[in-house]
DOVOZA-410857 format. One record per residue (C-alpha): x, y, z; residue in one letter. Coordinates in steps of 0.25 Angstrom, whole numbers, padded with zeros to 4 digits, always signed. Each point is the difference from the previous one (the first is absolute). Example, Ala and Ser with C-alpha at 12.3 -4.5 7.8 and 13.67 -1.06 7.14 Angstrom:
BEGIN
+0049-0018+0031a +0006+0014-0002s 
! end
This chain:
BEGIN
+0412+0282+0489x +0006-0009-0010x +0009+0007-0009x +0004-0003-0015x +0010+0003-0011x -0007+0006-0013x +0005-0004-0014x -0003-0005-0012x -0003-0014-0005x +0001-0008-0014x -0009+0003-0011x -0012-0011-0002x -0007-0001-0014x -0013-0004+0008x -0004+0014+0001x -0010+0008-0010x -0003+0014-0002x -0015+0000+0003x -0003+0016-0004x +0008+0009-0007x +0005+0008+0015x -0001-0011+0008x +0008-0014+0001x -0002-0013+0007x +0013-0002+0009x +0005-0012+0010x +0005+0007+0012x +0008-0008+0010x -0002+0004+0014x +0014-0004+0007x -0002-0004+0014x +0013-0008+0002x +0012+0012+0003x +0008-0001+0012x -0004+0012+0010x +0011+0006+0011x +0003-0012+0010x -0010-0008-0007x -0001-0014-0009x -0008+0000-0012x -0005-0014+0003x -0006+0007+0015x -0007+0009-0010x -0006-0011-0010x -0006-0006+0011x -0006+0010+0007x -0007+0004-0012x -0005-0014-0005x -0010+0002+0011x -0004+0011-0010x -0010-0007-0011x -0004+0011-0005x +0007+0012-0008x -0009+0011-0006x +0008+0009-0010x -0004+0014-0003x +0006+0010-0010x -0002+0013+0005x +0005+0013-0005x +0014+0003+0004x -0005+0013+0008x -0009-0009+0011x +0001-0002+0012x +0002-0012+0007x -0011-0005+0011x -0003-0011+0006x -0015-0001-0005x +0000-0007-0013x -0014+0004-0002x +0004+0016-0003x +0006-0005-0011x -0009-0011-0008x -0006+0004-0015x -0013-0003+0003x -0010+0010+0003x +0013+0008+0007x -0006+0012+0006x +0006+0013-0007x +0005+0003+0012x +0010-0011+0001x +0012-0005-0010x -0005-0011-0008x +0011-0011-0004x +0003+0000-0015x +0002-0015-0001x -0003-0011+0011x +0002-0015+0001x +0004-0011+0010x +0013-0005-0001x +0004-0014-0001x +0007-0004+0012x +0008-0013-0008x +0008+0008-0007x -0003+0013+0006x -0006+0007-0016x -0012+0007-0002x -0005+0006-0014x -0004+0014-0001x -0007+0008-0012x +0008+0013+0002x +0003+0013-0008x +0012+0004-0008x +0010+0013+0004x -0009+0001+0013x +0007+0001+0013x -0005-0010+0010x +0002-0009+0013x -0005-0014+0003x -0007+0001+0016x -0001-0016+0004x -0008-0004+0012x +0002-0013+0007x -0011-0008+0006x +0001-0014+0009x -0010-0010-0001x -0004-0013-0001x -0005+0000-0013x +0006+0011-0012x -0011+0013-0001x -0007+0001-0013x +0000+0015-0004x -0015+0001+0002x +0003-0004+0016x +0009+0010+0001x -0009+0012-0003x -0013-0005+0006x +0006-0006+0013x +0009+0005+0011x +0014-0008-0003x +0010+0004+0010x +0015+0005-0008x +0011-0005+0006x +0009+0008-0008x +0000+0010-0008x +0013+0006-0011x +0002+0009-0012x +0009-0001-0011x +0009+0011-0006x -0006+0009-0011x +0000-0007-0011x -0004+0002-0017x -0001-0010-0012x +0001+0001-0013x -0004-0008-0014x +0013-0010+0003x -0001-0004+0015x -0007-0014+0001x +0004-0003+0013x +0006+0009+0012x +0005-0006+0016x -0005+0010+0010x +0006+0001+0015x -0011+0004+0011x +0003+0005+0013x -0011-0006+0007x -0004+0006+0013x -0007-0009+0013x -0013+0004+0006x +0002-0001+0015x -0009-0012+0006x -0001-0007-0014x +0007-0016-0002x +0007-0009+0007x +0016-0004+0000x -0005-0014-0002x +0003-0008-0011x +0015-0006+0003x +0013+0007+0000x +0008+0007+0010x +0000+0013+0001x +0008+0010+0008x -0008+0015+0005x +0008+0012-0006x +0003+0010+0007x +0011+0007-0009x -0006+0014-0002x +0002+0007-0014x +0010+0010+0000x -0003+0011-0009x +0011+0011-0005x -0001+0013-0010x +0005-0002-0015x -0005+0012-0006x -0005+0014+0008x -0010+0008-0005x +0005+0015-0004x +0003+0010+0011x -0010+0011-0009x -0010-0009-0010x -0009+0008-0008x -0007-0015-0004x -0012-0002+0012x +0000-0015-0002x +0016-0003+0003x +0008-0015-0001x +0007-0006+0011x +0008-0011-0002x +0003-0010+0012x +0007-0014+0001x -0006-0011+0008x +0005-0013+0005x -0014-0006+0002x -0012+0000-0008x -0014+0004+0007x -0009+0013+0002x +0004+0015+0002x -0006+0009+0010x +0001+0014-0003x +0001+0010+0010x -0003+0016+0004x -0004+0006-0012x +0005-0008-0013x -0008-0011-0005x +0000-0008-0012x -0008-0011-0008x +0013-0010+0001x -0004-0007+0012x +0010-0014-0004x +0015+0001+0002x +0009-0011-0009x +0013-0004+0005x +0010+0009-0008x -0002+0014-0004x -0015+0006+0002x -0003+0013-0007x -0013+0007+0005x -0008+0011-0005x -0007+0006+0011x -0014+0007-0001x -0001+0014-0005x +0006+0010+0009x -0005+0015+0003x +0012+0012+0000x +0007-0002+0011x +0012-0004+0010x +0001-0015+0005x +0008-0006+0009x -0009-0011+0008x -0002-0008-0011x +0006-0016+0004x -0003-0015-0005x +0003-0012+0004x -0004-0015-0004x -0008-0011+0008x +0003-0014-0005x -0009-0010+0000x +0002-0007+0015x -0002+0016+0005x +0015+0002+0001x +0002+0015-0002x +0012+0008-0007x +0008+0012+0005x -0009+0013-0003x +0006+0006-0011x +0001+0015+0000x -0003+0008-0012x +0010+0012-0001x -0007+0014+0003x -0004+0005-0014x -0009+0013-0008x -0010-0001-0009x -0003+0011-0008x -0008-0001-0013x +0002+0016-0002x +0017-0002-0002x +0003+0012-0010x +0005+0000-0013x +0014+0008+0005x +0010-0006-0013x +0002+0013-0010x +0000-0002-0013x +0013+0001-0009x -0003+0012-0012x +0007+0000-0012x +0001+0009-0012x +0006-0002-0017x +0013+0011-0001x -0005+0010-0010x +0000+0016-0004x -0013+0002-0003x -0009+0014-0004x -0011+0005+0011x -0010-0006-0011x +0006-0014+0001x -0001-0012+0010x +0010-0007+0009x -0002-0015+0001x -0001-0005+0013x -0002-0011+0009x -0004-0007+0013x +0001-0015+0007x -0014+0006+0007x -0014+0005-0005x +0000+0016+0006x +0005+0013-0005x +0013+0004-0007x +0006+0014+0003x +0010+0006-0011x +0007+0010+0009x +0012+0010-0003x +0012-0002+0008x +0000+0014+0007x -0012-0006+0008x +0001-0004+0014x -0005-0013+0000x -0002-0006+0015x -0009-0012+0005x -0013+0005-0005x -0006+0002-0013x -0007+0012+0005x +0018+0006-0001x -0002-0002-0015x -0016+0005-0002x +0005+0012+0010x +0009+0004-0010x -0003+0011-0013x -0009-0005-0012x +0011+0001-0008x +0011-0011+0008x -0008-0010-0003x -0011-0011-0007x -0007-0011+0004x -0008-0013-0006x -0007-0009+0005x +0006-0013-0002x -0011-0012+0000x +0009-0012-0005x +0013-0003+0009x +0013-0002-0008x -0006+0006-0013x +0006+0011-0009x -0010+0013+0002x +0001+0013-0006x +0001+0011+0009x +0000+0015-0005x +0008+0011+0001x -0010+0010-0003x +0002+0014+0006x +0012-0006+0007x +0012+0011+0000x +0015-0003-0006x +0009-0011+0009x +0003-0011+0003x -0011-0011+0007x -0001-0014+0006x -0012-0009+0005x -0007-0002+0012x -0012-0011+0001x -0009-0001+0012x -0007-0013+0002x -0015-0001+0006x +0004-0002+0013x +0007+0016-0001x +0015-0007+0000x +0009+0010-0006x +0012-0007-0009x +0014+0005-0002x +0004+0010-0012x +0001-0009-0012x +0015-0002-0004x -0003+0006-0014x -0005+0013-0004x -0003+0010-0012x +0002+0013-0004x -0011+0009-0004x +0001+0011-0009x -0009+0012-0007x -0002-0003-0015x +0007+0011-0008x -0003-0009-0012x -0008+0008-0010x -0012-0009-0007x +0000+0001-0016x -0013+0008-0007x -0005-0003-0014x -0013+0003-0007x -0004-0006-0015x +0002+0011-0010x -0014+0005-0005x -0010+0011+0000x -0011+0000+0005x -0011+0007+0004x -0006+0005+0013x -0009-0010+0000x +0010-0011+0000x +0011-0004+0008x +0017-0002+0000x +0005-0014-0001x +0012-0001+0013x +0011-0008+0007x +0008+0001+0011x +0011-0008+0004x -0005+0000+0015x -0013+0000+0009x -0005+0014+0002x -0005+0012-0009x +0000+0003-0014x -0002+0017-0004x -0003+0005-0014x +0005+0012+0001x +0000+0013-0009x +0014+0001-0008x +0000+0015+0003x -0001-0004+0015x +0015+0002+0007x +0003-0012+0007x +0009-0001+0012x +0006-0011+0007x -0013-0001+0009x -0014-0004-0005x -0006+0014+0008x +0004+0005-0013x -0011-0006-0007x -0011+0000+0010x 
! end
């Protein structure tokens, strides 16, 4: 391969929007970087027996192949990527211009082909031009201001293809890459599709081995962060890589720590349940809370509370209440109805059945001994009609008889 430094280069007023989601935009192709033990000027002239440069703009989720074909716009098969943009690059000053979306994540693919004479785009997808190389960019995306961008390519040899003619003196490499861990994938990972991080002295191609895979088949000098291909639940302690540099100089094999996937990791993070200090009657409300959706319990101290809910719905209807609680960290009136005299705190249980602590506050509940205040409008009236009453509480109202005694309970009326 042929490796390349991405970045970004000045902004040129020759560019025009040409639809209202696309821009026209001069990428430069930079083939001149320095490569491990190797010059620039090697590089430039080995590739000036390269006339001719076709530039595609493909989605960043492609794959890269070899076979320029499976990717061209042009009656593409549906069952093949088609590019989004092509072109051929000017190989004077190494620029090509592409009408290519805004916001859309994309990558260039560039394919190299020597000849005599430069391919017109139509030779190219009617005959059989060999590629000499082949090289993707980095994922890249534009927007309404980016006129101009400079794109390194790591650009990858096809065996048996070209010459070392040309002039120049070139030495063989045979430095191998050495490849070493920057960041581990979790012991225990609930996430079927993990990251690995590795760093890499040489630029070239990565070969995946046992049973971990990914579409990253480039590796860039620096730091490389992979995401390999879904993963089933499981245990995986084969998984290597290592890198192949383009004179076929192999890296150390890199061993991927043992790690689990499990996608079926439960929630086991309880709650924390909390309650406003109050005395309140059996026919009012303690206001509760909960950082989780669930249920709250309003439960009286006397009650052995252990690990499990089913300690607090075990225990007599009159120690304790529930609600439901549908918004976490929101006040939510729980009632004391039925409940009998003492002194309660709160309990919540989250979906995944996760018990919290007692809450640090609680209330006292007591019986109302409060009587309510009766009145009637003064009128007579006849059978037919009716009294006119108020009451300073909910309940029941009784016309009663002035020559009926009345005792301090209403079975004295009925």
């Amino acid at each position: 391969p042929i490796y390349l430094v991405t970045g970004c280069g000045d902004l040129e007023p020759e560019m025009q929007d040409t639809m209202q989601d696309t821009r026209t935009v001069i990428l430069k192709m930079d083939f001149d970087q320095r490569s491990s033990s190797r010059t620039s000027s090697v590089y430039t002239i080995k590739l000036s027996q390269y006339n001719t440069h076709l530039i595609l703009a493909m989605p960043s989720g492609e794959v890269l192949t070899s076979n320029y074909k499976n990717f061209h716009n042009q009656d593409c098969p549906e069952t093949l990527p088609c590019s989004i943009a092509q072109g051929l690059m000017n190989t004077e000053d190494k620029k090509v211009s592409l009408e290519i979306p805004l916001n859309t994540q994309m990558k260039i693919f560039a394919f190299l082909f020597q000849s005599e004479e430069d391919y017109s785009m139509s030779e190219l997808f009617s005959g059989t031009p060999e590629v000499g190389y082949y090289g993707e960019s980095r994922s890249f995306s534009i927007d309404t201001q980016t006129n101009n961008l400079s794109l390194g390519i790591t650009l990858i040899h096809v065996p048996g293809t070209g010459t070392d003619t040309g002039g120049g003196t070139e030495t063989d490499d045979t430095a191998a890459p050495i490849i070493e861990q920057v960041t581990a994938i979790e012991s225990q990972t609930s996430d079927s599709t993990p990251e690995y991080t590795f760093r890499s002295t040489k630029a070239g191609s990565i070969t995946y081995g046992d049973s971990c895979d990914s579409a990253t088949i480039i590796a860039y000098i620096g730091n490389n962060t992979i995401v390999f291909n879904a993963l089933s639940d499981g245990y995986y302690n084969d998984c290597t890589i290592k890198i192949i540099d383009s004179e076929g100089n192999e890296s150390n094999t890199l061993t991927i720590p043992p790690f689990t996937v499990d996608t079926t990791v439960n929630d086991t993070t309880p709650p924390t349940a909390s309650v406003t200090a109050a005395t309140i009657t059996t026919s009012g409300n303690a206001v509760v809370q909960s950082t989780e959706t669930g249920t709250a319990y309003l439960v009286k101290t006397t009650v052995s509370v252990s690990n499990n809910f089913t300690s607090i719905t075990g225990a007599a209807d009159s120690q304790w209440n529930s609600v439901a609680i549908s918004l976490a960290n929101t006040d939510t009136n729980l009632p004391a109805t039925g409940l009998a005299d003492g002194t309660y705190k709160v309990y919540a249980v989250d979906a995944a059945y996760n018990l919290s602590s007692a809450s640090s506050n609680s209330v006292t509940v007591v019986t109302d001994t409060t009587a309510p205040t009766a009145s009637v409008t003064a009128a007579t009236i006849t059978t037919s009609g009716n009294a006119v009453v108020q009451s300073t509480e909910t309940g029941t109202a009784y016309l009663v008889k002035t020559t009926v005694s009345v005792s301090n309970n209403f079975t004295s009326i009925t």
